[in-house]
N, C-alpha and C positions, 0 to 999 in steps of 0.2 A: 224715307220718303219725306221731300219737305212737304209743307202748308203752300197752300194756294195764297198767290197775293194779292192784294185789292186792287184793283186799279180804278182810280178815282174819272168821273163823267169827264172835265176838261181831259185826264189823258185820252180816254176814250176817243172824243171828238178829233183827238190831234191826228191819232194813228189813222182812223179813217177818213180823215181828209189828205194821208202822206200816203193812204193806198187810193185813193180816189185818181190826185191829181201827180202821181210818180207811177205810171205802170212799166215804166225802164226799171222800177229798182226791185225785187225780190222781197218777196216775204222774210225772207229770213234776213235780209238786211234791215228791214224795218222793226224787226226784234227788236235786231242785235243794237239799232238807233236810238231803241225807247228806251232798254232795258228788263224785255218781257219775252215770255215765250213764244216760238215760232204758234204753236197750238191758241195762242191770246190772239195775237191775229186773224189765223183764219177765223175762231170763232165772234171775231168783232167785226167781218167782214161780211160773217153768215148773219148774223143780227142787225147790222146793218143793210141788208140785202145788197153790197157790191161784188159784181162778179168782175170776173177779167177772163182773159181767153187762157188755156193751159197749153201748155206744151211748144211745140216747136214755133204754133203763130203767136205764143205771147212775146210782148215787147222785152220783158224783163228777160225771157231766155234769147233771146236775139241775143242783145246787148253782151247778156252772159258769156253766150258762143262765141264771141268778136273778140275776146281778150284774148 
């Protein structure tokens, strides 16, 4: 099992401003953009209080579907 990694306040702010104003792009592409876990997100998203809609009316699975 690794160690958990820090993730410093500017990245903080950056992710939750790429899940605020990108709800086309996927959680797990903005991981996979920072270099953090899918699990770092949601929970920076939960502490942040941003929600987005889940399933078939979110923007990010549209987009998904479309490929």
């Amino acid at each position: 099992m690794s160690a958990k990694k820090w993730i410093s306040p500017e990245l903080r702010s950056a992710i939750a401003d790429a899940i605020s104003s990108r709800p086309d792009v996927s959680y797990q592409s903005i991981a996979e953009h920072f270099g953090v876990s899918f699990w770092a997100i949601c929970n920076i998203a939960k502490q942040g209080n941003i929600q987005r809609r889940r399933g078939w009316a979110s923007k990010a699975f549209r987009s998904r579907s479309a490929l």
